[in-house]
C-alpha positions in Angstrom: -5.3 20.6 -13.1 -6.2 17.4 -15.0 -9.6 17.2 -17.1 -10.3 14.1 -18.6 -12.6 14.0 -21.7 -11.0 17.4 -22.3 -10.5 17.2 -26.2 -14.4 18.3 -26.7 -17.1 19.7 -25.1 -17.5 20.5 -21.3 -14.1 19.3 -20.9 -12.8 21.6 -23.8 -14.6 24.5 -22.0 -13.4 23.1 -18.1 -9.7 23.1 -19.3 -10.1 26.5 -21.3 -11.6 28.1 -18.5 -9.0 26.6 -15.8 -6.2 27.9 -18.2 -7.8 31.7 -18.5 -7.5 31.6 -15.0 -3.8 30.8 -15.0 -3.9 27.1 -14.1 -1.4 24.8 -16.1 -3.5 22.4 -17.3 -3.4 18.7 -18.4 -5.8 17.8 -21.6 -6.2 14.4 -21.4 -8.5 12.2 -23.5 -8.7 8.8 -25.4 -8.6 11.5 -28.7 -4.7 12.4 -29.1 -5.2 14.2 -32.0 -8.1 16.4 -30.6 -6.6 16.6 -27.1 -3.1 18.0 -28.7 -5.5 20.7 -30.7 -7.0 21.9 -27.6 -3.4 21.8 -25.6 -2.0 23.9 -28.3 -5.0 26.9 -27.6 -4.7 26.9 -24.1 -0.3 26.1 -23.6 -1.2 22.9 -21.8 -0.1 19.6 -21.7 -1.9 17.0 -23.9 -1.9 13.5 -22.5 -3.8 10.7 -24.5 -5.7 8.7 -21.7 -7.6 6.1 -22.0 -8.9 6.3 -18.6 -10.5 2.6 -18.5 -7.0 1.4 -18.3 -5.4 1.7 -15.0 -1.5 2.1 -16.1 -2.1 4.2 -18.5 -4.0 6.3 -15.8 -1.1 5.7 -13.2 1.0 7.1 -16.5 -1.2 10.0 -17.1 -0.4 11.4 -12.8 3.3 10.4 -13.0 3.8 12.6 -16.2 1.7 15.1 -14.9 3.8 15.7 -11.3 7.1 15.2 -13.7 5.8 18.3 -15.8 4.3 20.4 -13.3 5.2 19.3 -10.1 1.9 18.4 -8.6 -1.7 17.6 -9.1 -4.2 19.6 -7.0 -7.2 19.9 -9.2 -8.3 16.5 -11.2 -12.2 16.9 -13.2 -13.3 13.4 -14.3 -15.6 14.7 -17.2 -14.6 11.4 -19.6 -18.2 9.6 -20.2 -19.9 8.0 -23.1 -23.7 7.9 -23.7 -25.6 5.0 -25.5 -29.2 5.4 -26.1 -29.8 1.6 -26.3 -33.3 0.1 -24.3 -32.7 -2.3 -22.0 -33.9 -5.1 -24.3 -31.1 -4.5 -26.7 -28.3 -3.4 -23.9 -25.7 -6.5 -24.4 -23.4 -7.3 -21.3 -20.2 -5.8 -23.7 -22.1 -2.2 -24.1 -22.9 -2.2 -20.4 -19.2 -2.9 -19.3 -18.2 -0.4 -21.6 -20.1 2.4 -20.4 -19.9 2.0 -16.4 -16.2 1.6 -17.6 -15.5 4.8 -19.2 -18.3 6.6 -16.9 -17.5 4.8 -13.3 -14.6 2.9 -13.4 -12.6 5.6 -15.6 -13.8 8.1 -12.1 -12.4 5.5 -9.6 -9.1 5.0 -11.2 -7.9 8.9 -11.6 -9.1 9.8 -8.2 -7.0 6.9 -6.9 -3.9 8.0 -8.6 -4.3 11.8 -7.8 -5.0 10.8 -3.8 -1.1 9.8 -3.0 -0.1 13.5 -4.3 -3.4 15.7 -2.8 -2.6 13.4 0.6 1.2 14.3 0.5 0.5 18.1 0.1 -2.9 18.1 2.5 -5.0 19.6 -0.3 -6.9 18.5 -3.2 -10.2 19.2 -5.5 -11.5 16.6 -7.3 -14.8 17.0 -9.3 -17.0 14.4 -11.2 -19.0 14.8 -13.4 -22.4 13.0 -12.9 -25.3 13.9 -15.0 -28.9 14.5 -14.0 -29.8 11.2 -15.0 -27.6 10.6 -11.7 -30.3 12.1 -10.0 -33.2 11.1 -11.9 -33.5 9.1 -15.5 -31.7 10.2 -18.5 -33.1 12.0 -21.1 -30.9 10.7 -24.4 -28.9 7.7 -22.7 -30.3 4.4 -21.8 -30.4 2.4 -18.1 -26.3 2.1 -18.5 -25.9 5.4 -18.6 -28.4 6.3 -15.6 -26.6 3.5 -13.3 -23.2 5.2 -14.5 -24.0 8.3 -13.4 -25.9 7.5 -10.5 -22.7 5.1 -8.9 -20.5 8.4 -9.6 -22.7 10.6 -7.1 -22.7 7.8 -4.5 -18.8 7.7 -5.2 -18.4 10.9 -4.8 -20.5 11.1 -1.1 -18.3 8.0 0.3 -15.2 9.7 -1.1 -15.9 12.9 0.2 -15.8 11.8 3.6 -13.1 9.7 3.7 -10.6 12.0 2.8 -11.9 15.3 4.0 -9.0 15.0 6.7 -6.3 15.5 3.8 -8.0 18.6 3.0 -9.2 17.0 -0.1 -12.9 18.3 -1.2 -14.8 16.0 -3.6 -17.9 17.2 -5.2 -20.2 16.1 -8.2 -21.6 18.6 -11.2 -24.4 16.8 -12.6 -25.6 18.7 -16.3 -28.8 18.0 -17.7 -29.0 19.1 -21.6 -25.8 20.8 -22.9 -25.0 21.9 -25.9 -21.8 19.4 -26.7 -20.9 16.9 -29.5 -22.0 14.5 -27.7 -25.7 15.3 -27.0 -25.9 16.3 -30.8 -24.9 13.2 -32.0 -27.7 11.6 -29.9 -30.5 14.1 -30.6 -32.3 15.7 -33.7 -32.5 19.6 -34.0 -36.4 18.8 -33.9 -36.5 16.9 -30.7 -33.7 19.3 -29.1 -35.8 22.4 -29.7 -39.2 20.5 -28.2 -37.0 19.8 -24.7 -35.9 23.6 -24.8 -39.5 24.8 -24.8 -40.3 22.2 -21.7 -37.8 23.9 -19.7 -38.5 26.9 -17.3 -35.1 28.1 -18.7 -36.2 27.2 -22.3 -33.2 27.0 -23.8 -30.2 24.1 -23.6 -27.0 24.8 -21.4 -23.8 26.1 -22.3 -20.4 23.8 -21.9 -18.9 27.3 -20.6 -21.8 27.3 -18.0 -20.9 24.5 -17.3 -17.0 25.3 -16.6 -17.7 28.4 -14.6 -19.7 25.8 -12.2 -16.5 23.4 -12.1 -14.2 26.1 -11.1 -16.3 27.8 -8.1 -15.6 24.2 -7.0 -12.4 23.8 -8.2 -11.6 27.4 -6.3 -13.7 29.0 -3.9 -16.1 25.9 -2.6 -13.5 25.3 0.5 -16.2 24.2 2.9 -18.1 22.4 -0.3 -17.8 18.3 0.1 -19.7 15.4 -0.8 -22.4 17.2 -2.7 -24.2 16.9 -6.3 -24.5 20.0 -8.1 -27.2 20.3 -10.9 -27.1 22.8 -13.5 -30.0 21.7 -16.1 -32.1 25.1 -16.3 -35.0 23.9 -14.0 -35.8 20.7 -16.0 -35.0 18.8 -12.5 -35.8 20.3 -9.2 -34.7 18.5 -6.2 
């Protein structure tokens, strides 16, 4: 299995979760340092990735197959989140995000298809967001058009390559307790969206990474669908 983003966070959780469950497991992230901290708690392999960048991508699968032989589960969790209002969104911070959050999902599921192809089965997850579904709560219109091309991704990948035996799904969080949504949120303003939720309280990354692996494991007949795990705040 290879989870990108995987040196914090859901992706931390994801790859922890995957190993528990006696996967051998590829860390990679844009983070060396971090991801080779994580690798060394869970015996897997860390690979730094930037996954914007489509050789080292390419790099990323080959060294994968080299170590383990194959590639049969790949979770695109890498994403940023920038809070910026349209008015102040500049054409370099838009790139940047759909990069990382849309671009960085299209280039690892190209380079894991040849391998899932050659061995007629494959799981690959994305992870969208709820703003894919709806508006985001922290990030700004970037963010919400990143995450909302990932679940449109995911439908028109799903059904091209359901023949191979090759399930695509998406896993779309709202509030989770990670780095990332700390960074972009006050203690204040995270406890006032707790107590809006029927759930009142924030999600888990391990939540999170028990949903990933149903999908990863047991979800044979599961393609082509977005997931949300956000406590109730959305309803669809």
């Amino acid at each position: 299995a290879i989870v990108t983003g995987a040196a914090q966070g859901m992706g931390a959780a994801i790859a922890t979760r995957f190993a528990a469950e006696g996967a051998s497991v590829v860390v990679s992230d844009i983070n060396g340092e971090k991801a080779t901290q994580v690798a060394e708690k869970i015996h897997g392999l860390a690979i730094q990735t930037d996954v914007t960048q489509e050789e080292q991508v390419d790099s990323m699968v080959k060294e994968t197959i080299d170590r383990y032989g194959t590639v049969s589960i790949l979770v695109n969790n890498a994403g940023i989140l920038r809070p910026t209002r349209i008015d102040y969104v500049t054409k370099a911070e838009w790139d940047a995000v759909l990069d990382v959050n849309l671009n960085g999902t299209f280039l690892c599921s190209k380079a894991v298809l040849p391998i899932m192809k050659r061995n007629q089965f494959g799981r690959i997850i994305n992870m969208s967001s709820s703003a894919g579904r709806s508006v985001s709560t922290l990030g700004g219109v970037h963010y919400t058009a990143a995450k909302a091309g990932v679940l449109g991704f995911t439908r028109a990948m799903a059904k091209e390559v359901a023949p191979f035996g090759i399930t695509v799904n998406a896993v779309c969080p709202g509030l989770i307790n990670t780095e990332m949504v700390r960074s972009e949120c006050t203690p204040e303003r995270l406890k006032a969206y707790e107590a809006s939720f029927p759930i009142p309280r924030i999600g888990t990354p391990e939540e999170v990474a028990r949903l990933v692996l149903f999908l990863a494991s047991d979800a044979s007949y599961v393609t082509g669908a977005s997931i949300d795990i956000n406590g109730g705040d959305l309803m669809i």
